[in-house]
C-alpha positions as CSV (number, residue, x, y, z in Angstrom):
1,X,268.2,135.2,224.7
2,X,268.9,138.0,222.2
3,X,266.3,139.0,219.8
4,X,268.0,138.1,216.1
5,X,265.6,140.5,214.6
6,X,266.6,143.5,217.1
7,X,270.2,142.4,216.0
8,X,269.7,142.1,212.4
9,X,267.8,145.5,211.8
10,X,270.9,147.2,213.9
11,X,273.7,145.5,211.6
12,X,271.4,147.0,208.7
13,X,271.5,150.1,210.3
14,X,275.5,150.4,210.8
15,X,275.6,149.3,207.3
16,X,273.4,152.2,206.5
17,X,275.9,154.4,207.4
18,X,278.8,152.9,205.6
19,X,279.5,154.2,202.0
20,X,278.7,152.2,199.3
21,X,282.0,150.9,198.8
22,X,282.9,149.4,202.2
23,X,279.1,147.4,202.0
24,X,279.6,143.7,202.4
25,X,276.5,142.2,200.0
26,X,276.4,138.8,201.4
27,X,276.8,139.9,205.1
28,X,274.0,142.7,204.8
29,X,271.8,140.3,202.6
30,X,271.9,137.7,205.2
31,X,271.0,140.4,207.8
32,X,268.0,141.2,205.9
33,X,267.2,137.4,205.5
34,X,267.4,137.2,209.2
35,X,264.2,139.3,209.9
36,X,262.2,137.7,207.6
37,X,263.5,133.4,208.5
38,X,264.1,134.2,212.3
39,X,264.3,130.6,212.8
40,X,266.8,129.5,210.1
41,X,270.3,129.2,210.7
42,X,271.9,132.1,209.5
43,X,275.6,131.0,210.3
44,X,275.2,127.9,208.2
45,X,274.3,129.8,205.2
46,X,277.1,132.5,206.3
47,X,279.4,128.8,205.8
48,X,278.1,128.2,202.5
49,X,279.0,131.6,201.2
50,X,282.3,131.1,202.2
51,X,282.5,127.2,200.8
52,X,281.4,128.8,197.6
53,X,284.5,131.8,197.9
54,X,286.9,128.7,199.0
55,X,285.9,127.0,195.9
56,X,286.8,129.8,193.6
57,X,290.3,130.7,195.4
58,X,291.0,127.0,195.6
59,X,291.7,127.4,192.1
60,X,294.3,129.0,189.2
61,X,293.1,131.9,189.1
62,X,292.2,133.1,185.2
63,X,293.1,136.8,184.3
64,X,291.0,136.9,181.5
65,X,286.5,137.7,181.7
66,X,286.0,134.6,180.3
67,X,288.1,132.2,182.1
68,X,286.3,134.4,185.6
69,X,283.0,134.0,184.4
70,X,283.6,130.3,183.7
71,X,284.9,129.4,186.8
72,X,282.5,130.9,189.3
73,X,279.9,129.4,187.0
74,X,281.0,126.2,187.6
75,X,281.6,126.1,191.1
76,X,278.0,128.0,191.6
77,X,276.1,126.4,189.5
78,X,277.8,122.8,188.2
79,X,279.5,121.7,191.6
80,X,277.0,123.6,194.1
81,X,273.6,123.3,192.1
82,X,272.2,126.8,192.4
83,X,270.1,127.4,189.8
84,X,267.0,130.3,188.7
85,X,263.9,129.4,190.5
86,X,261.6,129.5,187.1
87,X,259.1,126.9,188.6
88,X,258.0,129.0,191.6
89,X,259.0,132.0,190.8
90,X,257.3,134.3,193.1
91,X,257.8,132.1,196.0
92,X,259.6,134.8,199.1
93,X,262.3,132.3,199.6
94,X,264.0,133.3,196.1
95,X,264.6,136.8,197.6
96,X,265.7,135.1,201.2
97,X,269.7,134.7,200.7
98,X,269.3,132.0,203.7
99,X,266.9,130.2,202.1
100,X,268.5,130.5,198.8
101,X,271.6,129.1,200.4
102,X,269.2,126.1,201.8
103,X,267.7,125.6,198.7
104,X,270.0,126.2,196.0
105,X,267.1,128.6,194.2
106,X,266.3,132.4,193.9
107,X,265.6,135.3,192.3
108,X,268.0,136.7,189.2
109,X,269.0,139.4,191.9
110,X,269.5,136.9,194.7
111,X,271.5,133.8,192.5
112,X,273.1,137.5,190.7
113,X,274.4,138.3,194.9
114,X,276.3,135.0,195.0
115,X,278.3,135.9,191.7
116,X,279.1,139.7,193.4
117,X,280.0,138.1,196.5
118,X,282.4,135.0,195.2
119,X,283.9,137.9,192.4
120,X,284.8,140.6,195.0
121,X,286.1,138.0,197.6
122,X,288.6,136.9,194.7
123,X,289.4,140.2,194.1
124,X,287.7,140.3,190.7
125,X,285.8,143.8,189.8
126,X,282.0,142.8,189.3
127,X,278.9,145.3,188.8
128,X,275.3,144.6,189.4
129,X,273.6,145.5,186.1
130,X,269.9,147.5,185.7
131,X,268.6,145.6,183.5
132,X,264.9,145.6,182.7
133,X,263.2,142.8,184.2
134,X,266.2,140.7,184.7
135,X,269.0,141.2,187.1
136,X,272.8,141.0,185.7
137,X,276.2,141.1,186.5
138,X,279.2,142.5,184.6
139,X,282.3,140.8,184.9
140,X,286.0,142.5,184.1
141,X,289.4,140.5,183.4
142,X,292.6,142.0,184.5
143,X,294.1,144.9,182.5
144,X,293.4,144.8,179.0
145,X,291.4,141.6,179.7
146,X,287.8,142.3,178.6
147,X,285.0,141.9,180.6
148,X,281.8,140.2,179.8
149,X,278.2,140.1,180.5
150,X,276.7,137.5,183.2
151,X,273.0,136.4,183.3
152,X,273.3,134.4,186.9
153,X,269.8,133.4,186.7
154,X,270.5,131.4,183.5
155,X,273.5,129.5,185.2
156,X,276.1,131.9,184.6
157,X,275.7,132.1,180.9
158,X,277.8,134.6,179.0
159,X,275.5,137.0,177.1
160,X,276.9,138.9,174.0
161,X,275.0,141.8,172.3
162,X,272.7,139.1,170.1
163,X,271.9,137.9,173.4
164,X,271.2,140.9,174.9
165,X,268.9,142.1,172.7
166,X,266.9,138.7,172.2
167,X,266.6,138.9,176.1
168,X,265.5,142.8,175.8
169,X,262.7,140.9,173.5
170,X,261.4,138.5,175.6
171,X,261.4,141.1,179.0
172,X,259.6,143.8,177.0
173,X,257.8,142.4,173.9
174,X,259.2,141.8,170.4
175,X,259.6,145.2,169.4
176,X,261.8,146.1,172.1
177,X,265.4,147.3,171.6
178,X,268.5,147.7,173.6
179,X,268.8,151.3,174.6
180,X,271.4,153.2,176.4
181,X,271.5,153.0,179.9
182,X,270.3,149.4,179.7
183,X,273.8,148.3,181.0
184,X,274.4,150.7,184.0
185,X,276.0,149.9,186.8
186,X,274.0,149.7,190.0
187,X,275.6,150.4,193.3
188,X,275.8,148.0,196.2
189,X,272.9,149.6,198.2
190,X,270.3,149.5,194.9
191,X,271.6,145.8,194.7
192,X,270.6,145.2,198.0
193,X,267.3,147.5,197.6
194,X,266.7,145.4,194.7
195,X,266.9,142.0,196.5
196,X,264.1,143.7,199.2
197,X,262.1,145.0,196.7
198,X,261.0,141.6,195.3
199,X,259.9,141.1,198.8
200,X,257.7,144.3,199.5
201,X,256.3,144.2,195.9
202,X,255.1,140.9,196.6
203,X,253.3,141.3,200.1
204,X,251.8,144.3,198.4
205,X,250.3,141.9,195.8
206,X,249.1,139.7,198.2
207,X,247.1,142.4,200.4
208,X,250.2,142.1,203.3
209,X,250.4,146.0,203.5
210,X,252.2,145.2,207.4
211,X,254.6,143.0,206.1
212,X,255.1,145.2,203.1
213,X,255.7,148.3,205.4
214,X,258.3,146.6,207.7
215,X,260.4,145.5,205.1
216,X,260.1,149.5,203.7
217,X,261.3,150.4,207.0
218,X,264.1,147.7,207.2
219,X,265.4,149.2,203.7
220,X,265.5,152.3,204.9
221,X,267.5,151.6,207.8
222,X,270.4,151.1,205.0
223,X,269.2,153.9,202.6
224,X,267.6,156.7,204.9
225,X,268.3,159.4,202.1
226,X,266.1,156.9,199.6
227,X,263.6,159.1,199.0
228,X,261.1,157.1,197.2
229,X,260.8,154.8,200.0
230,X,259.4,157.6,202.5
231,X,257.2,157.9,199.8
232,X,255.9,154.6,199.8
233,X,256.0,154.2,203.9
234,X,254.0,157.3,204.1
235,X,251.5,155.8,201.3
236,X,251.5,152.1,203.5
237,X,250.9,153.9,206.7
238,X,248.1,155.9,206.0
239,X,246.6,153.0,203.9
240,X,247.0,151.4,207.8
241,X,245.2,154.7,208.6
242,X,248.1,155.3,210.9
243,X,248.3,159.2,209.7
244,X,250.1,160.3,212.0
245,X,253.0,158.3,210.9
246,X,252.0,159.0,207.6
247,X,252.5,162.5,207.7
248,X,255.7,162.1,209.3
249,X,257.2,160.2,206.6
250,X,256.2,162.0,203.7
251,X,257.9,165.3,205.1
252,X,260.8,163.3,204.9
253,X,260.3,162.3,201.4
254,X,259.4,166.4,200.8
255,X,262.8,167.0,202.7
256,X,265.1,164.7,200.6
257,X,263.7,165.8,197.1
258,X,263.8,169.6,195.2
259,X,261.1,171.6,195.0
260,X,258.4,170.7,192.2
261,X,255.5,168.9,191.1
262,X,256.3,165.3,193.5
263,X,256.9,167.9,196.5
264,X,253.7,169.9,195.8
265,X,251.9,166.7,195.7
266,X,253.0,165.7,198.9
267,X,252.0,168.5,200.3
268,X,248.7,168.1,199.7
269,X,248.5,164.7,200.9
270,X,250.1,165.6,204.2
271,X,247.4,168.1,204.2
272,X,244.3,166.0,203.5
273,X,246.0,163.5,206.0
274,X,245.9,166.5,208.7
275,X,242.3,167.1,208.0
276,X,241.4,163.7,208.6
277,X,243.3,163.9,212.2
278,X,241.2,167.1,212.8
């Protein structure tokens, strides 16, 4: 029988060699999802992507932001019920697009994925948007037609610079401000990063430096020139007091980054890490 793990972590590693353009979000998201729920069924929630794309084409299309964002709001959230996850927030199977797909709950990233999938299967330009704290998605009309800002997490709200700003507020504290870069556009691989990150951040919290390791490595099986990540494996496996390994991947962090401070300081870390081998 074929391992779906084995299978999933070398569909993440073809994608890693696509460029960011050709990446299909919902496919590679449900590859990741795959590692971590090896015993849900993957093709069903691969169906219920699609049911939610059939929805949207089913229909006029709008050529206008608005009547976009409106639309895939209502077939999301009104007619299929997904919906933020504020009760359990922190619960892995917000970041899992298979269980999120079971469930009908997630993460602002992971509900945000659903909106980029549906928008690009349309045909509909849609951006992932580095927002502090809270994942959103830009939206654009046809020519001429506006776009507008998405909060996915809030059930496909439309949020307008008052909004934006009050939302600023309540992610950083009341004396927070929109700033620029706020609103940048985040490629297809930091979406996916994103989506993962929830995931290692939280095994990390709860002492699960294994589990917070393999999904590093499974990350960087799509991104193998994201530096910081080396970083971080190196940091996990020498935590594991596997130095070896730990050596190996910050001289591939050194590798990817210009010379500096962060290089100098792994230097010295590979070398007290060689000491300790010694």
């Amino acid at each position: 029988m074929p391992d779906g793990a084995a299978e999933a972590r070398e569909a993440i590693r073809a994608a890693g060699r696509l460029p960011d353009d050709e990446l299909d979000l919902g496919a590679v998201a449900l590859q990741f999802a795959r590692i971590d729920a090896p015993g849900a069924d993957w093709r069903a929630a691969e169906g219920r992507l699609s049911a939610l794309v059939r929805a949207v084409l089913s229909q006029e299309a709008p050529r206008d932001a608005e009547g976009r964002r409106s639309l895939i709001a209502r077939v999301i959230h009104e007619e299929a019920g997904y919906a933020g996850d504020s009760e359990s927030y922190d619960d892995l199977r917000n970041a899992n697009l298979i269980r999120v797909t079971e469930r009908r709950r997630g993460l602002p990233v992971a509900i945000g994925l659903l909106w980029l999938h549906v928008a690009e299967a349309a045909g509909w330009p849609a951006r992932g948007l580095d927002f502090p704290g809270h994942f959103l998605v830009s939206l654009d009309g046809a020519a001429k037609a506006g776009s507008v800002v998405v909060d996915p997490f809030g059930g496909g709200t439309a949020l307008p610079a008052p909004a934006l700003r009050a939302l600023i507020k309540r992610v950083e504290g009341p004396s927070a401000e929109l700033r620029p870069g706020m609103l940048a556009p985040m490629s297809r691989r930091a979406v996916l990063l994103r989506l993962q990150t929830n995931i290692r951040l939280r095994r990390l919290r709860d002492e699960d430096v294994e589990g917070a390791l393999a999904c590093t490595a499974d990350m960087l099986r799509l991104a193998p020139d994201a530096a910081p990540l080396w970083r971080e494996a190196a940091v996990m496996n020498a935590r594991l007091g596997r130095l070896g390994a730990a050596i190996e991947d910050m001289e591939r962090f050194i590798g990817l980054i210009p010379a500096g401070e962060a290089a100098s300081r792994g230097q010295d870390m590979i070398e007290e890490w060689r000491a300790r081998l010694n």
